[in-house]
N, C-alpha and C positions, 0 to 999 in steps of 0.2 A: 452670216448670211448663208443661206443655202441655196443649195442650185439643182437642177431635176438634172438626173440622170437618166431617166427613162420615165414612161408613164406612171402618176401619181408614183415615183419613188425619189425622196429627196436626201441629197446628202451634203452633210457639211464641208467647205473645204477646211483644210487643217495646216498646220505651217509645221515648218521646222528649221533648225539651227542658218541653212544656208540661202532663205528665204527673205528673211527679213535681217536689218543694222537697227544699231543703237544713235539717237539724233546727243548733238552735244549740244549741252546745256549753253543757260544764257550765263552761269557763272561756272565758274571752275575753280577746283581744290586740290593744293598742295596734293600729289599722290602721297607723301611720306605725312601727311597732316590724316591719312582716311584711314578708318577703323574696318577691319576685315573681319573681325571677330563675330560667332551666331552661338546662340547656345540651342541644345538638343534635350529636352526634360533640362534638368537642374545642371547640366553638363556644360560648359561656357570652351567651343574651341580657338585659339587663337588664328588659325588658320579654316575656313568653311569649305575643308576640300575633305571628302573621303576617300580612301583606295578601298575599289570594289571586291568581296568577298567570294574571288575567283583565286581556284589553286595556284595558275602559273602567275597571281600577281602578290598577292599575301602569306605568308608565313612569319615565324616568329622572329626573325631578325629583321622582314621588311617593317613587323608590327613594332616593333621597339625604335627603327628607323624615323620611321612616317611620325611614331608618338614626339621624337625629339625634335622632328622640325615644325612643329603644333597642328599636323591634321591627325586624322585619325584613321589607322587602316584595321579594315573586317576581315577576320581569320574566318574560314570557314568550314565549322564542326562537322561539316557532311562529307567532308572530301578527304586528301592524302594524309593531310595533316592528321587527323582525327582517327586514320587505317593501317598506317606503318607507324613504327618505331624511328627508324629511320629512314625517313623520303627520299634523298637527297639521290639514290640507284634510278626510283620511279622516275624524277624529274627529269634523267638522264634518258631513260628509254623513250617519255616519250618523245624527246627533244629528239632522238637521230630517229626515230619513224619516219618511215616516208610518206605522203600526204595521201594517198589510197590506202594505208594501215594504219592512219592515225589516228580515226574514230574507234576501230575495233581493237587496239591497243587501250585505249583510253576505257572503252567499256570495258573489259578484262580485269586492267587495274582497279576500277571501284566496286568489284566485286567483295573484294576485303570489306567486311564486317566496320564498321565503328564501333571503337573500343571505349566504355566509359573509362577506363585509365589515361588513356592521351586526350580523352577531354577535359581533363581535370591537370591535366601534367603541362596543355598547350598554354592554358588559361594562367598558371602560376606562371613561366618560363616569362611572357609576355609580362605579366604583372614584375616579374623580378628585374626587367626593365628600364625600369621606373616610369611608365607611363602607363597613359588610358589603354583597356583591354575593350575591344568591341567584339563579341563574335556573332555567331549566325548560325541558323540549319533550317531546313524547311518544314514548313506548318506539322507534316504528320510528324517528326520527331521533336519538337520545342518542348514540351511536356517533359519530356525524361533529361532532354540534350541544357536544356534552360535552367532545370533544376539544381543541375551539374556545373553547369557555367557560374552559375551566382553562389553557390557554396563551396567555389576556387576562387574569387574574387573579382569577377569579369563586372565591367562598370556600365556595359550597352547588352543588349543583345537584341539580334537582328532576328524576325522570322520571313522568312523570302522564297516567296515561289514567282513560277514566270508568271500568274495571274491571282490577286488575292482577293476575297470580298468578304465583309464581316456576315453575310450569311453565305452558306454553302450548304448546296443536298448533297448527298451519299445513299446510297442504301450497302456500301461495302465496310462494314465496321464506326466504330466511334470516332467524330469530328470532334479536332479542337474548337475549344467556347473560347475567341480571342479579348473577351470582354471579362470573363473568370481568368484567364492566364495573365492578363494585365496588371489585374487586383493584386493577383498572387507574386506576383514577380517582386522584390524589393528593389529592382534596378529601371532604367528609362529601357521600356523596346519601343524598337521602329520595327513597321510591318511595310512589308511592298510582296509586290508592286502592284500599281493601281493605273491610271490615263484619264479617269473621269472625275466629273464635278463631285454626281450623284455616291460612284462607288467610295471616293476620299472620302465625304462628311460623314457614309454610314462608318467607316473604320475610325474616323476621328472616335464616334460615341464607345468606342474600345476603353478607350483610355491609356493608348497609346502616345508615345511621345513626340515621333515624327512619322513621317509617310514616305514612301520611296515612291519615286512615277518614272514610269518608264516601261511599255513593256518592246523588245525587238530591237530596240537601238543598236547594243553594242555592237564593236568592232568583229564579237567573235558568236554572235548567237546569230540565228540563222531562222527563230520564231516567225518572224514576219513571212518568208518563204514559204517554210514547211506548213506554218497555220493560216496565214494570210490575218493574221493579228496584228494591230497597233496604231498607234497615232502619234504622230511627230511631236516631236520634244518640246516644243514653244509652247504650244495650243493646249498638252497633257499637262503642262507645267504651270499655264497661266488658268486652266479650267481649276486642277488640283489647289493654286492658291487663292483663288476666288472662293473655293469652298475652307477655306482654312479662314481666312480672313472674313466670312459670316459665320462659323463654326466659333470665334471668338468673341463679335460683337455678340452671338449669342448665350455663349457660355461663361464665358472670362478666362478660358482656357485656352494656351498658345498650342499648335501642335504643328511644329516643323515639316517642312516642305523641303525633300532633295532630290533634287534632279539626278537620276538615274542615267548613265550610259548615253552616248551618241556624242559625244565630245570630243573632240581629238586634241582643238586647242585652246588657247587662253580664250582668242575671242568667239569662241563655242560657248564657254565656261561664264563669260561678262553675259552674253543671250541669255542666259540661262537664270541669273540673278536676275537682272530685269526684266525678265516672264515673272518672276516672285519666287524664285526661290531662297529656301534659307541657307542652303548647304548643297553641294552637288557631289555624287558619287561617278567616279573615274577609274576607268578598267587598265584598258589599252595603252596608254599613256605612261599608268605607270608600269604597265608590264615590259616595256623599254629598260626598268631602272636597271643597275648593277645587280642591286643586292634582292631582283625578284628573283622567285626561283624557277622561276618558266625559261630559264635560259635562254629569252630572248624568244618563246614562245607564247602566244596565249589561247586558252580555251574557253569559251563559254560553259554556261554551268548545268547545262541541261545536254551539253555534247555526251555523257557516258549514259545516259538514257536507254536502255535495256531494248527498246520495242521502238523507239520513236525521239531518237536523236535532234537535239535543238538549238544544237552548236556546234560549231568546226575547229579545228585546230588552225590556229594563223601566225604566223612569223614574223614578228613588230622587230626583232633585231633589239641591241644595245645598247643606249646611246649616252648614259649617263648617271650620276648619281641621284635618290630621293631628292637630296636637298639642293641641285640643278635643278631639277624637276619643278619643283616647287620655289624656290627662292633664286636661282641662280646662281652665278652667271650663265647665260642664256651660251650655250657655241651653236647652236643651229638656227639657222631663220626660220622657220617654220612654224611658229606660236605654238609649239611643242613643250616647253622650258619655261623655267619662271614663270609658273601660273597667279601665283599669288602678286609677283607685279603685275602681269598684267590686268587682274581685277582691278589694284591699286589705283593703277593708269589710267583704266577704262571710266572708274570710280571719279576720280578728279575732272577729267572732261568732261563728266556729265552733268559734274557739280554735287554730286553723292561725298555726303562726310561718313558714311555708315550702312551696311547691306540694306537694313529697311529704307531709305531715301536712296538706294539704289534702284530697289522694285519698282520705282518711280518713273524709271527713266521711262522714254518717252521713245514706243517701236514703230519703225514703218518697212511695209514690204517691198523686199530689194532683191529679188530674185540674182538679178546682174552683179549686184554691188560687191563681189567679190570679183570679177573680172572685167569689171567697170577701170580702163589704164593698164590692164597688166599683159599687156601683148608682150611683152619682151620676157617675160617671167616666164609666161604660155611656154615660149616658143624653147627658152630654153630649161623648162622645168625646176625652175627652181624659186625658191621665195614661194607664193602664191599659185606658183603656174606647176606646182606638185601634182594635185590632184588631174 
């Protein structure tokens, strides 16, 4: 429904994560009885969690990490990893920055060149692992960075700007054809990011494998501010699989839906399935882990941006291992930990035996319904009463 905003101009409203709950079902299922499993192209992950393809949260022990407890984390070919030999100095500098030098620190550092050498050198290290290899870099380098990745043995690759659409004008040099790079690619890529019905089903006709939505969300990008760009995660999530879900009854072709960034916790994460999505991507959360190398820092991926900065440096702290993280045991209240039970959970209450009869679940808007009982929480900031 839309509503006027001023003469003849009308605008939608849009929802997001802390807006609307989840209604529980008229039956319920075993949590240990429900399947969490989604597959991406011919990819099948046991766990439907990605870690986001930001420097201070992925590198190649968090990737071999994340691969052993069944999600999948995105290395990303555009950043440190891909520019030093050895990072591990970089990660340290910008970690003791102080928060007025920590942008122009951060642009400094990406000045470094990307090396096809450490693109090819990140991609084995990760594959020598023994798990799935995702990586990433943005639209103008996929062409050469893509080439590279799949002839080291990378099994995804991401192309990811803060806004993507399968036409784009230029008049400054040659655009990627994301519809020819598809073809050519032997591997499943996902393209993002997208927030619309319209822009998703034109990228579906790519021939890509999944879609990423999201644009401004995360904990540590700052797009919405600086651009006045986005749409809340519900609305981006549930338009995006609306078009995936006629993009199939039309085609016969699946093409995965993951929710991009603005998630802090599990039950951010169940929203997020029950909008339709098939997989969600998680920045900040995991940038907590041990074994990130943001040391307990994280940056959005547009913060070293030369001319027009679109991320900030932010401070999430430590609080635990990957596989805490994601499986538990939980030591924090704060639906930070144990992501994947809490899907489980969420899953069984609503009566979901599996992510597609999750999509299902049944949304209503609850602006309150997080502080709906939690005066004691409030008052003494803890549990609920964090924020």
């Amino acid at each position: 429904m839309g509503f006027f905003i001023g003469h003849d101009r009308e605008a939608r409203r849009a929802y997001g994560f802390d807006e609307v709950a989840l209604v529980p079902g008229t039956v319920t299922v075993n949590p240990t009885d429900t399947d969490i499993s989604t597959r991406i192209g011919n990819t099948t992950l046991k766990v439907p969690i990605l870690a986001s393809a930001m420097d201070g949260v992925v590198d190649v022990d968090f990737a071999i990490a994340m691969g052993k407890q069944g999600g999948l984390a995105v290395l990303n070919l555009d950043g440190i990893q891909a520019r030093y030999e050895n990072p591990k100095p970089i990660f340290k500098k910008i970690a003791e920055a102080g928060p007025e030098k920590a942008t122009k620190i951060v642009q400094d550092i990406y000045k470094e060149p990307v090396k096809d050498k450490l693109v090819t050198q990140r991609v084995k290290e990760i594959k020598k692992g023994g798990v799935l290899c995702a990586v990433s870099c943005i639209p103008q380098n996929a062409e050469r960075v893509g080439k590279l990745a799949a002839e080291a043995g990378a099994d995804i690759f991401v192309i990811q700007g803060t806004v993507t659409t399968a036409r784009f004008k230029s008049s400054g040099g040659q655009v990627i054809d994301l519809q020819q790079f598809c073809q050519k690619m032997k591997i499943p890529v996902i393209i993002g990011n997208c927030v619309t019905y319209d822009a998703a089903l034109e990228l579906m006709d790519t021939g890509c494998a999944a879609l990423l939505v999201g644009v401004g969300p995360g904990a540590a990008c700052t797009s919405r501010g600086v651009l006045g760009l986005g749409v809340p995660q519900v609305t981006a999530t549930v338009d995006c699989a609306s078009a995936r879900d006629f993009y199939y009854k039309k085609t016969g072709r699946y093409v995965a839906i993951i929710t991009d960034g603005g998630m802090s916790t599990g039950g951010d994460v169940c929203k997020a399935f029950a909008s339709g999505a098939d997989a969600v991507m998680v920045g900040s959360v995991f940038a907590r882990a041990s074994e990130a190398p943001g040391m307990g820092f994280h940056w959005g991926m547009a913060t070293p941006h030369h001319n027009l900065p679109r991320g900030t440096r932010v401070k999430v702290g430590t609080v635990g291992t990957v596989k805490e993280i994601l499986h538990g045991p939980a030591s924090l209240d704060d639906g930070t930990q144990n992501l994947a039970g809490a899907v489980q959970t969420c899953m069984g209450a609503v009566g979901a035996s599996n992510i597609k009869e999750f999509q299902l679940t049944e949304i209503i808007i609850a602006p309150e319904i997080k502080h709906e009982g939690k005066l004691f929480q409030q008052a003494q900031k803890v549990g609920m009463g964090k924020k």
